[in-house]
N, C-alpha and C positions, 0 to 999 in steps of 0.2 A: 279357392286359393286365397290366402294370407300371407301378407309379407309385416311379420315382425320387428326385423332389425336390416339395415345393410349399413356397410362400413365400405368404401372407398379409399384409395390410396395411391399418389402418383398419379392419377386420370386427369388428365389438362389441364388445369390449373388448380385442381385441388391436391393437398400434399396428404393428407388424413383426415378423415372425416368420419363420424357417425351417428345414424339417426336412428332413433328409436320411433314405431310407428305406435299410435294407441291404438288398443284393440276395440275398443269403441266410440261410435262418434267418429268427426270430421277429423284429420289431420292435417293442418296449414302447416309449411316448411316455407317458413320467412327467411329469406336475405335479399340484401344488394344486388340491382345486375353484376352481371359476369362474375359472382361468386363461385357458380358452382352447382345452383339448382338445377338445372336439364341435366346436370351428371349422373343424377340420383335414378327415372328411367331409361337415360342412355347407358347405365355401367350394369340395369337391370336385364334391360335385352342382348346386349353382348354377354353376360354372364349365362343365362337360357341358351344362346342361340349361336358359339364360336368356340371350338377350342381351343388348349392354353396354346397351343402350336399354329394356329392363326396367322399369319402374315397381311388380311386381308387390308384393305385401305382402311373400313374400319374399327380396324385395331391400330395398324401403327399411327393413323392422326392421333390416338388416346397420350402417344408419350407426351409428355411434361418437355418443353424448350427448356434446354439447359441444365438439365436433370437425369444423370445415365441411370435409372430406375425404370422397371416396368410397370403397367398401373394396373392393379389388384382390386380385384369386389369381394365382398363373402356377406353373404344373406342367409338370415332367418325366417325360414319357410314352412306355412303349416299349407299341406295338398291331402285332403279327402283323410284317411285316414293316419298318414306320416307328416310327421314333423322330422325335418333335417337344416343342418348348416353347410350350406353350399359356397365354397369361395374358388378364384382360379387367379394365376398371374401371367400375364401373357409377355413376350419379347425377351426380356430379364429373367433369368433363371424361371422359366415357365411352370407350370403345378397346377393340380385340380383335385381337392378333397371335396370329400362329402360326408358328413357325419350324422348320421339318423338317432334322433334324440325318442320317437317313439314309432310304429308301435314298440319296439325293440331294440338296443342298442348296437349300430351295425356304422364301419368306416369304410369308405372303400377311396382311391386315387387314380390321378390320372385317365385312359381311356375308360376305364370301370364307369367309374363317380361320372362320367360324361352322359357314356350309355344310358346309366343310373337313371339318369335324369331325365333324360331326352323320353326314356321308355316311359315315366311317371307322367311326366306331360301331357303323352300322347293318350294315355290312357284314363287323365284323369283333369286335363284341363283343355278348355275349350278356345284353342287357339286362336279362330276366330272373333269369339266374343272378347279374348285377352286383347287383340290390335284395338278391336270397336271400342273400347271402354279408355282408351287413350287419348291423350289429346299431347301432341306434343309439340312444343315451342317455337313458331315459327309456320306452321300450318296453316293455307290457305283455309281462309273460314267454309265452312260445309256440310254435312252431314255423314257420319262414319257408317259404310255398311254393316250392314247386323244378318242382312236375310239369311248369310251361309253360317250363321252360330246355330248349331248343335241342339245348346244348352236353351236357348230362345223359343225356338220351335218347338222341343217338348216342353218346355212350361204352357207354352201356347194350346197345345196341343192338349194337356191335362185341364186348362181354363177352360177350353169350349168340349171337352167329351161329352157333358149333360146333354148337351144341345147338338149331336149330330145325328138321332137317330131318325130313320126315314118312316113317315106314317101306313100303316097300311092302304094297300086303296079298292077302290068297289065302284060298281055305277049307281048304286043310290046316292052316295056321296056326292059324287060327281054331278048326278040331278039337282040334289040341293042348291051345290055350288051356283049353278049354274041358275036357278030358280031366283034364290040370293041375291046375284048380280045382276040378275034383270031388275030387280027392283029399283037399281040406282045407275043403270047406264041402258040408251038406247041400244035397239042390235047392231049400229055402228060405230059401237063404245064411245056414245060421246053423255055427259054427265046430262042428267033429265030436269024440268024446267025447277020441279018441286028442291032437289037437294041443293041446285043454283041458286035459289032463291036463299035460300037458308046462309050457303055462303055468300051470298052480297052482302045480308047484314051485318053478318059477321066481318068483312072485310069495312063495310063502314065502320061498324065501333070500333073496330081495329086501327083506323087511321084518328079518329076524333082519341083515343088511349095512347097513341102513339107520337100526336101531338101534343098530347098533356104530359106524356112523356118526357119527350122530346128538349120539353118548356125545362121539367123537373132536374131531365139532364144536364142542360145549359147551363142550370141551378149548380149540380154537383158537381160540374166541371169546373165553375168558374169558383166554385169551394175550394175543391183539392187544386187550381193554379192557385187560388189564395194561401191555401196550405202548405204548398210546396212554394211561394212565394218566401213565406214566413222563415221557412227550414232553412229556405237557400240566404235570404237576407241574412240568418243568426249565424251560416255558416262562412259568408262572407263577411259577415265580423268579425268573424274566428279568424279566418283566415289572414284578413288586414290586422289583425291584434298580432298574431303569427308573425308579419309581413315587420308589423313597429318593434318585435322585439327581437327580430331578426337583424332590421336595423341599429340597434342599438348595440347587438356583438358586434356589426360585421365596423359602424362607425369607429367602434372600441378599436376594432384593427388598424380601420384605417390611420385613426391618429394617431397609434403605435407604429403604423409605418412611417406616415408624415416624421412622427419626433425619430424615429429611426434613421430616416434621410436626411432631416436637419442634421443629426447628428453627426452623420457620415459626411455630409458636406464642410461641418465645420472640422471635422478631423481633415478629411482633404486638406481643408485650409493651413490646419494646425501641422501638417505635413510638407505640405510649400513653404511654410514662413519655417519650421524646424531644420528644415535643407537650405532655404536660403538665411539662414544664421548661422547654420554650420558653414558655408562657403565661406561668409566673410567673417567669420572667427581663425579658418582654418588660412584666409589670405590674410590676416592679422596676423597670424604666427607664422604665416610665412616671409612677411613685413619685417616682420622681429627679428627672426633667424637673418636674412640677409644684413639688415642692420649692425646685429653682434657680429656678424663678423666683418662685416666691413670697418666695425670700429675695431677689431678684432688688426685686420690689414692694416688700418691705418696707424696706428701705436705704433706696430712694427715698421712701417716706414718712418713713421717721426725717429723711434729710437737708430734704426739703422743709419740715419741721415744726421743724428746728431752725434753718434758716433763716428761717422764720417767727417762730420764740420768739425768736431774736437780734434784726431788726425792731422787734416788739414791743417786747422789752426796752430795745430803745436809746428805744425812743418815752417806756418809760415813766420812763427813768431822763432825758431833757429833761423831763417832764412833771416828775420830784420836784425836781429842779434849780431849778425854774422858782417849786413851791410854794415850796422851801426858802426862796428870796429873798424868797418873797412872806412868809413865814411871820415869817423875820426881822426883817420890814420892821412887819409885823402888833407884832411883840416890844418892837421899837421906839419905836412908837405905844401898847401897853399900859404901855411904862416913861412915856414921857411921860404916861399918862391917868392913872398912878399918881403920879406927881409932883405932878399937878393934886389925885390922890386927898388925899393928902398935903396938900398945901396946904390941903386943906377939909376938916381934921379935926375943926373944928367943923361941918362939913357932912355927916358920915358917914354918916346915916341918911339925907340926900336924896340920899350917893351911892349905897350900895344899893340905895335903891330904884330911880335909876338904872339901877344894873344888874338890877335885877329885870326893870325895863322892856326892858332890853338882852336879856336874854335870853328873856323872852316873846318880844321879836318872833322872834330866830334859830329858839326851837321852831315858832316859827309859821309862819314863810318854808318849815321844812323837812318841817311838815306840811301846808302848800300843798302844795309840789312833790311828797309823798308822793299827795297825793290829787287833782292833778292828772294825776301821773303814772298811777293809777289810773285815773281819766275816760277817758284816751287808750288805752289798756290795754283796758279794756270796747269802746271804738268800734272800735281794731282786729279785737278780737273778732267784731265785732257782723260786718266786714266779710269773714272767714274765714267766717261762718256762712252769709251771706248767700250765698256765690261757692262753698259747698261743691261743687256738683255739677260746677265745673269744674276739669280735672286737666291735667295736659302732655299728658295724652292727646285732649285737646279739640280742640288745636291740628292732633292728626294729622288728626282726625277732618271738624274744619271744612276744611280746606287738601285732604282727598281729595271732599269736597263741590262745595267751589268749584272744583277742578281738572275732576271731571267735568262742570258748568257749562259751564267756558269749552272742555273739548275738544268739548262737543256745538257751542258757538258758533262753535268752530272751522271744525267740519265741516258748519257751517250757512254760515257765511261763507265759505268754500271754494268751496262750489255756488253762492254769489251772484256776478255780473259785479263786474267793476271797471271804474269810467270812468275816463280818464288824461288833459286837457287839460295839452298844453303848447305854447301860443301861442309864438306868434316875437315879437309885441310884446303889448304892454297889452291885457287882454281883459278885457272885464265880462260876466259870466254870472249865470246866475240857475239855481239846483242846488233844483228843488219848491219854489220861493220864497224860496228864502236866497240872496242877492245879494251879490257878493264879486266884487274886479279879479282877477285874477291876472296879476301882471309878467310883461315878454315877458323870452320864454328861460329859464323858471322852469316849473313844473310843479304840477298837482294832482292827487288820484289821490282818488275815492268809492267806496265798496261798495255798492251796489244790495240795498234793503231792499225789496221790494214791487215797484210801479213807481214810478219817478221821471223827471219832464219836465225835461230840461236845456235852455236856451236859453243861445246862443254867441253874446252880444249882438244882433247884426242877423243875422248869417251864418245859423244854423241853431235849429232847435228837433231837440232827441233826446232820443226817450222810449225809457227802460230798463227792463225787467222781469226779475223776477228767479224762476227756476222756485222749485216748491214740492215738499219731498220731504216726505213722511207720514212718513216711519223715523226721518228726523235731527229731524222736529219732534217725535214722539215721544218720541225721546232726551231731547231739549230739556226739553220737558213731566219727563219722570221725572225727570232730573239736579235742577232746578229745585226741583220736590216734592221729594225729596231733602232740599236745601239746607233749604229752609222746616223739615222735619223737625230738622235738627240745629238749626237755629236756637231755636226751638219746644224743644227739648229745653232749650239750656242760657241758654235768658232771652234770646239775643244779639241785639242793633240788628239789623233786620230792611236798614236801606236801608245800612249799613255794618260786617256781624256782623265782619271782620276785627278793624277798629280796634276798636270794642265790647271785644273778645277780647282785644286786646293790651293796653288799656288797661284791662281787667278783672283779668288776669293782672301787669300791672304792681301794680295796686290790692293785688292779693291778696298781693305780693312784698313790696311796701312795706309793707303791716299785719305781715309778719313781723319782716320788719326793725323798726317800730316795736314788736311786742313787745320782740324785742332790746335795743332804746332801752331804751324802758320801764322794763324790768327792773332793766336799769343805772341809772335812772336813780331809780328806785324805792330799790335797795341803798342808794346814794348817800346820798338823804333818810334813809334807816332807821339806814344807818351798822353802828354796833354793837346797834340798838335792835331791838323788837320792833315793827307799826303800834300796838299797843295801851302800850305803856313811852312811846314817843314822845308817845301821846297825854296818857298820864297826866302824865310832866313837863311838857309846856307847862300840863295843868291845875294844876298845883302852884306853875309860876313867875305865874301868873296870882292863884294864892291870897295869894302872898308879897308879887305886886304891892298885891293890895288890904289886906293887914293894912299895908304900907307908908302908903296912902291914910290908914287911922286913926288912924294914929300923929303927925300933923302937927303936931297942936296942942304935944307935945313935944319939936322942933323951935326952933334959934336961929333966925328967920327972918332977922331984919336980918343977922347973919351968915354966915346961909346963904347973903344974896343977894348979900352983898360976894363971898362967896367963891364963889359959883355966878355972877356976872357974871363974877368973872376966869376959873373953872373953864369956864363956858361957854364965853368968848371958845377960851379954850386947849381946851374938848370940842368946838368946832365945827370947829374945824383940825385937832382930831386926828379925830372921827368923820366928814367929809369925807376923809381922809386913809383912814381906816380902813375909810367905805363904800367908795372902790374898790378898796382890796386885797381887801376881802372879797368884792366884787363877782368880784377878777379869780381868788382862791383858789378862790372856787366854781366859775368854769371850771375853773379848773385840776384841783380835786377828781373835778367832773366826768370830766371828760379823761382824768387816773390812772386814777379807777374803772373807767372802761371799759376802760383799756388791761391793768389789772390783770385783768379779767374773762378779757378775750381770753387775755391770760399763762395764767393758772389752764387757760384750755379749751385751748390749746394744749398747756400741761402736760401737762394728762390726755393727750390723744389721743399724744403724745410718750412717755409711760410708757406707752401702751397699746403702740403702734407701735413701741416698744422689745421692749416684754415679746413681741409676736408676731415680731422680728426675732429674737429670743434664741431662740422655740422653733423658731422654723425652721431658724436657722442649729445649732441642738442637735440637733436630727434630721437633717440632711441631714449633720451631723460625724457620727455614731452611722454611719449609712448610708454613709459613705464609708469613716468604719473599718473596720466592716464587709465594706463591697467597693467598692475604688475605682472613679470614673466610667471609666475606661479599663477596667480589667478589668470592669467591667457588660458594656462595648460589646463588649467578645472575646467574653466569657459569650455573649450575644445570637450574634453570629458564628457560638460554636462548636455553640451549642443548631441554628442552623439550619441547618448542617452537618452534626451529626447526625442529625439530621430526616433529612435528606436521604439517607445513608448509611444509615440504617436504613431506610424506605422502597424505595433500590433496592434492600438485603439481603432486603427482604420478597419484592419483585418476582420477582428473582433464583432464590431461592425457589421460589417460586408456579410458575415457568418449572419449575423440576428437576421439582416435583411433578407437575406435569401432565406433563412429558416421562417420569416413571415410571411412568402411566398404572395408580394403587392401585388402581381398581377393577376393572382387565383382571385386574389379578395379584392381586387375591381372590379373583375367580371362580375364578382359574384354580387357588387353592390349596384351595377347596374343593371346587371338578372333583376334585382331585388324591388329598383326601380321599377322598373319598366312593371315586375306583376304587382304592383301596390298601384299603379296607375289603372292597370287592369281589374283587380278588382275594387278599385273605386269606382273606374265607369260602369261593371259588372252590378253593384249593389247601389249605383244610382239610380240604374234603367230599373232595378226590379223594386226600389222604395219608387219610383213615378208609377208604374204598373201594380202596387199595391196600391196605390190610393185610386186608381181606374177602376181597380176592381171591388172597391169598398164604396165606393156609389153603385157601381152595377147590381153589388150584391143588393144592400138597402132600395134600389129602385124594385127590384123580381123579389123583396120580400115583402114586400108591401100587398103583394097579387097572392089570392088563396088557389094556387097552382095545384097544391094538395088535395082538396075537394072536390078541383074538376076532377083529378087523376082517377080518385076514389071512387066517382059515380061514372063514368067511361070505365072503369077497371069490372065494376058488378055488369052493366051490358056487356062489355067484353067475354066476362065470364058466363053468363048466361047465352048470349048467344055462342059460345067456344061450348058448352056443357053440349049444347042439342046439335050445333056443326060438329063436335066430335065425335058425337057418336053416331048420326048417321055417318059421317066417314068411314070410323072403324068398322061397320057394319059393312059400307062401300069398299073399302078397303080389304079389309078379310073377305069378301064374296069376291072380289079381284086376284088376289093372292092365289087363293087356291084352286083358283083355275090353273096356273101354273105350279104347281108346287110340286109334281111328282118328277116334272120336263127341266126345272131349275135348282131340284135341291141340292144334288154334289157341288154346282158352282155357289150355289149359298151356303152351304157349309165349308168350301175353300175361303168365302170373304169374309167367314164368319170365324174362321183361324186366327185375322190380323185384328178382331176388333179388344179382345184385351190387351195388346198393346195400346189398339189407338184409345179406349178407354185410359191405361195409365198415362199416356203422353197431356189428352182433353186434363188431365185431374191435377196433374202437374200443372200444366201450362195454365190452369186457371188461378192458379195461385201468384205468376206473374203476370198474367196480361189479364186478368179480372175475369168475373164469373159469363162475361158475354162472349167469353174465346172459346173458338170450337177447330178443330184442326184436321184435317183429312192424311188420314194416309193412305199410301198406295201399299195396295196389299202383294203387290208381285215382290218389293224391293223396300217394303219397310219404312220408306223416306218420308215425310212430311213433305202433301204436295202444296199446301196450301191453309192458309188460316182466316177466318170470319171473326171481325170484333165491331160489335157494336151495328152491326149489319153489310159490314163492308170487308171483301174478299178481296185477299191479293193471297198471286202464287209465293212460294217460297224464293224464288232467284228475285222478287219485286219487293219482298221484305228490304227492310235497313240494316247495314252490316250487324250493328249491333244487334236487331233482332234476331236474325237470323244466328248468329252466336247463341242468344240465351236460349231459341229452339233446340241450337244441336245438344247443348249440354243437358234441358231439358230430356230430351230425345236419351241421353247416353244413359241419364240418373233412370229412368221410366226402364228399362231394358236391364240394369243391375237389379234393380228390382223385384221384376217378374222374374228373373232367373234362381232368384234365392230368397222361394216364398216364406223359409223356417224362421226368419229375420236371422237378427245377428249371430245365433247360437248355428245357422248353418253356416256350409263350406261350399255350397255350389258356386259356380260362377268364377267369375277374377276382380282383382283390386279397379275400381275407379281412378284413375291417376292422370289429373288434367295440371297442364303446365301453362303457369300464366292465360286463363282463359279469362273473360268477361271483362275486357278491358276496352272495350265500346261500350258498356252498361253503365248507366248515370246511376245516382244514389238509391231512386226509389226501387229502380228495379233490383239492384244490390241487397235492399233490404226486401223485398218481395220472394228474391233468390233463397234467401238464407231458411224459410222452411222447406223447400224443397232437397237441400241439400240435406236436413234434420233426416228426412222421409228415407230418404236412400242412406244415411248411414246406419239406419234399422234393419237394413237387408244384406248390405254389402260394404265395404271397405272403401273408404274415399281419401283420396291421398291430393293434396292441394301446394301446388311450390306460386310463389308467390313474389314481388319485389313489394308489390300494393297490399298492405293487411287489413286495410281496413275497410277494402272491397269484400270480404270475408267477417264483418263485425257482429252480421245481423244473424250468424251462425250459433246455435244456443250450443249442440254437442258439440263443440271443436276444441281443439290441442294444439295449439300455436307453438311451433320448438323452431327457435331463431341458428339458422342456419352458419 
């Protein structure tokens, strides 16, 4: 059997695959772990050995994770005398062709193509031998049974037919033997003094040869460790040269990472300083904006305030216009009172006193008004005190009281009916006792409180009831309490707290305003005075009044009263005259004062309202000089543009740095370490151990080792010439004394010796020409191996040995099965998966003609991660998987 091609598809992790096998020589199938190599005989035995219809565990492990596909094989098979293309798909739309490419051209499917197959098999390939010649991935190390192959046993069988025929036999013969054997063993078979003698010597030259040997070995030994000293030192060069240039990519990374994280750190950076300049650009303009409009408010108060102060001013300069005439008019009347004064110069003292009187009353009028103005003043107060607990906030407070009120009334009157009469002509009704026409063609509309009886004059009686909800009279009930509560809080008319409110509020508006009066009207009477200067003048004109009173008896009086009749007549027209200027001045005064007040507080808030236009418009000039409102606005632009370009530089970044994946290429520079330290100590210890054994050598070659050998080798030989052949003489007279009694069981151990012959032949091409290997002839197994004079079983070998045996073992067995070499078909393909991976270099290359040997008879199929355990292979096809 040969397998040409197979192709994979969807089987665990491989998606498509194909391999072509060479028809001659070795075929290595290189890849990577968990590529995909054990798929190649695991997708070979499930194709042989499962239908497409399979559910078995393994088939469905074969699906692909994450891949609703079934996994498909189809193989290129030459069997004895047919070549066919076998493929099948199992799970996923399932199928199994077969196409016969010769002898004849023939398709068959499904259970057909199964049968097909299964019957070729059975018929023409040695399923036993097909398991034995396997090795597959993962396999405790061992040796593969062979005893139940077939195909083994008759080759075996055809190797020893020469040699199984049985001798005739007789008793002359017998005499001989027997004659024979007396000559070299006493009659209680023990060896006679003469052939002992022969063997002593022989066993002495034999150790004085095997000493000299021994010497020669020590020699060759300490050669080939010098040898393999060498190989391994120039390979550990190799390897540290490997190791330095390994280095040198992987530093290359590293410092692409490093400048990558610089990088990324300074973008970080460039990120934080990009945000915090966009903040304080963006509380820059935000600085700005309040700014403009603050200067923005304050223009508009200066100009409203000196629209106001113009106003004013105009009012008060009618207002001085108005005194001025009055005043003149006043000037007027004093020249004329002084003319009169004049005229009653004999009256002088009753004219002062006059004016004493004149002026007691003016302090007097303006200490009323002082202290009237006072009275008023207190009662406003009184009204501020009274009304404290209500505030504009009262208003909100009462008006969301009464609102939920009326929306509970709302939603109580909602739920109640409504009656709608609207008569065609005059109707008189009676609505629960209230009696009323309603014109025809006109309309009335009631809300139904309770129940109510309507009567439609004579027509109808209807009585309306109105349902009753718990929730909205509830409502009702709280809103209500509510209401009461605020009312209760601020004093307010219980059957009308609105008006109360407004009209409390107005109250409270007004006492202000009448302070404002007040005040003004207060200044006014006080004028320039103090309340207490005022007071004391009017007590002083009061004083002067009454010393006048005393003085009377010193007085003209008939004079006085000539001249006080005429002065009278002429003081009654002028103090008439002068009551209502004085009358109209005091409005006037009035009037001014106040307007003057207003002036003065306008003033103020206009110098205030100046002064804060001035520092506004001084700071928002500063801040433009600074940085103009256009350039802010770019500023702000360019800040979130860099924002922006720094962020995707971060990004950007971030992307490189994870795409140079620094923590693979740490590991991997400290992996890198650590075996550059390794084999630097490795090729330390083997440069001190070559120079050990380059004195050793120069010491044992100085000695003619040689010469002893050679002259021990001729006694050797000469006593070996004459102990051998009394032997064989002793030997053959032994023999045949048993020969007739023992030949079937020496021709059954004589079955197993061409195998053990191919295994010795093999195997001495790895472990040297002094390897000799036993096998057990029941079970085919290698029990045991001699090198160099020294026996150990098979389970005492070293892993690794015992590997290069079994493989040995597997190649010795392809072999003898398919004596025609390559041009035959017997037998099955060799297909070892990752084998010899305890085998050090020399054996590797000791391997590599063995496996030459077996690809001369049989088909060798090699998957591999390691290719270069496989170098020393001369026929092989290396197809990288």
């Amino acid at each position: 059997m040969r397998i040409h091609r197979i192709t994979i598809k969807n089987f665990r992790g491989v998606i498509d695959n194909t391999v072509e096998f060479a028809t001659q020589g070795v075929t290595v199938l290189v890849g990577p772990n968990e590529i995909g190599k054990s798929s190649i005989p695991e997708g070979l035995d499930v194709l042989l050995r499962y239908f497409h219809d399979s559910k078995r565990s393994e088939i469905t492990d074969l699906k692909p994770v994450g891949n609703d596909a079934g996994p498909e094989v189809e193989t290129d098979i030459s069997l004895g005398k047919y070549r066919f293309v076998y493929a099948k798909r199992w799970l996923k739309n399932p199928m199994t062709t077969l196409t016969f490419t010769e002898p004849t051209h023939q398709q068959l499917t499904g259970r057909d193509a199964h049968d097909k197959v299964i019957e070729l098999l059975d018929s023409h390939l040695d399923r036993p031998l097909f398991d034995a010649l396997r090795y597959v991935q993962g396999t405790a190390v061992g040796q593969h049974g062979i005893a139940k192959s077939t195909s083994l046993m008759a080759a075996l069988d055809q190797a020893t037919s020469s040699h199984s025929a049985e001798p005739d036999g007789g008793t002359a013969l017998i005499d001989a033997i027997e004659t024979e054997y007396e000559r070299y063993f006493t009659p209680g078979g023990k060896v006679k003094v003469e052939r002992a003698q022969v063997g002593e010597r022989l066993v002495a030259a034999r150790a004085s040869l095997e000493s000299s040997e021994q010497s020669l070995r020590g020699l060759e030994v300490l050669g080939a460790e010098f040898a393999s000293l060498v190989e391994r030192i120039k390979k550990a060069e190799d390897r540290l040269g490997t190791c330095r240039f390994e280095r040198v990519e992987i530093d290359e990374k590293l410092s692409e990472i490093a400048d990558i994280e610089r990088d990324l750190a300074e973008a970080a950076a460039d990120c934080r300083l990009a945000e915090s300049e966009l903040a304080g650009i963006l509380r820059d303009q935000s600085t700005r904006t309040a700014l403009i409009n603050a200067e923005r408010t304050a223009n508009d108060d200066v100009n409203r305030l000196e629209a106001q102060y113009a106003g004013v001013g105009e009012t008060l300069s009618l207002a001085d216009a108005a005194l001025t005439g009055v005043l003149e008019e006043i000037v007027r009347c004093e020249q004329a009172n002084q003319t009169a004064l004049d005229a009653e110069a004999a009256a002088n003292l009753e004219l002062q006193r006059r004016d004493a009187h004149v002026t007691v009353g003016l302090l007097g009028r303006r200490l009323k008004d002082f202290n009237q103005a006072d009275e008023l003043r207190v009662a406003a107060t009184r009204v501020l005190q009274v009304n404290d607990a209500i505030t504009t906030k009262t208003r909100g407070a009462l008006d969301q009281a009464l609102t939920r009120v009326t929306q509970a009334e709302a939603v109580r009157t909602a739920g109640q009916p409504t009656v709608i009469v609207e008569p065609k002509s005059d109707l008189a009704v009676d609505v629960d006792g209230l009696k009323e026409t309603i014109v025809g063609g006109g309309s009335k509309r009631w809300t139904v409180d309770g129940t109510w009886t309507v009567a439609l004059g004579v027509i109808a009686k209807v009585t309306v009831s109105a349902p009753t909800d718990d929730n909205v009279e509830e409502e009702l009930a709280i809103a209500h309490a509510n209401l009461t509560r605020v009312v209760d809080k601020y004093g307010l008319d219980v059957k009308d707290p609105r008006s109360d409110l407004e009209s409390r509020l107005a109250e409270i508006a007004a006492a202000k305003q009448d302070i404002i009066h007040v005040d003004a009207r207060r200044d006014a009477a006080l004028f320039d005075l103090t309340p207490e200067q005022l007071k004391a003048k009017y007590e002083n004109a009061k004083a002067l009044v009454a010393g006048f009173e005393d003085s009377e008896a010193s007085l003209d009086v008939e004079a006085a009263k000539a001249v006080l009749a005429e002065a009278t007549a002429a003081r009654s027209e002028i103090a008439q005259t002068l009551g209502r200027i004085t009358a109209q001045r005091r409005g006037l005064d009035e009037h001014a004062n106040s307007q003057r007040i207003e002036l003065s507080r306008l003033s103020g808030e206009h110098a205030h309202a100046q002064q804060a236009l001035q520092r506004t418009t001084d700071l928002l000039s500063r801040a433009r000089v600074a940085r103009s409102d256009v350039d802010l606005s770019a500023a702000v632009d360019s800040s979130k543009e860099a924002l922006v370009e720094a962020n995707e530089h971060q990004q950007a970044l971030q992307v490189r740095r994870d795409a140079a994946s620094p923590e693979v290429v740490r590991a991997a520079a400290s992996n890198l370490e650590a075996r550059e330290r390794r084999v630097l100590n490795e090729l330390d210890a083997d440069r001190t151990r070559r120079e050990q054994l380059t004195g050793e050598l120069r010491a044992l070659g100085s000695k003619d080792l040689q010469a002893d050998f050679d002259r021990f080798q001729g006694e050797v030989d000469t006593f070996t010439r004459e102990y051998e052949s009394l032997e064989r003489r002793a030997r053959a007279a032994q023999l045949l004394r048993n020969t007739f009694n023992r030949h079937r069981e020496t021709a059954r151990a004589n079955r197993a010796r061409p195998y053990a012959d191919e295994v010795n032949r093999l195997g001495r091409f790895v472990f040297g020409p002094t390897a000799h290997f036993v096998i057990n002839s029941s079970d085919f197994t290698v029990t045991s191996r001699t090198m160099d004079g020294t026996t150990v079983s098979f389970d005492q070998m070293s892993t690794g040995a015992k590997e290069q045996m079994s493989v040995v073992a597997t190649l010795a067995c392809a072999i003898l099965v398919n004596p025609e070499s390559r041009d035959g078909d017997a037998g099955a393909p060799v297909i070892l998966d990752d084998v010899l991976g305890f085998a050090d270099p020399t054996r590797l290359r000791l391997l590599g003609p063995v496996f030459a040997e077996a690809a001369r008879s049989a088909q060798v199929i090699l998957l591999t991660a390691s290719p270069e355990r496989y170098e020393s292979i001369g026929a092989a096809t290396f197809i990288h998987f």
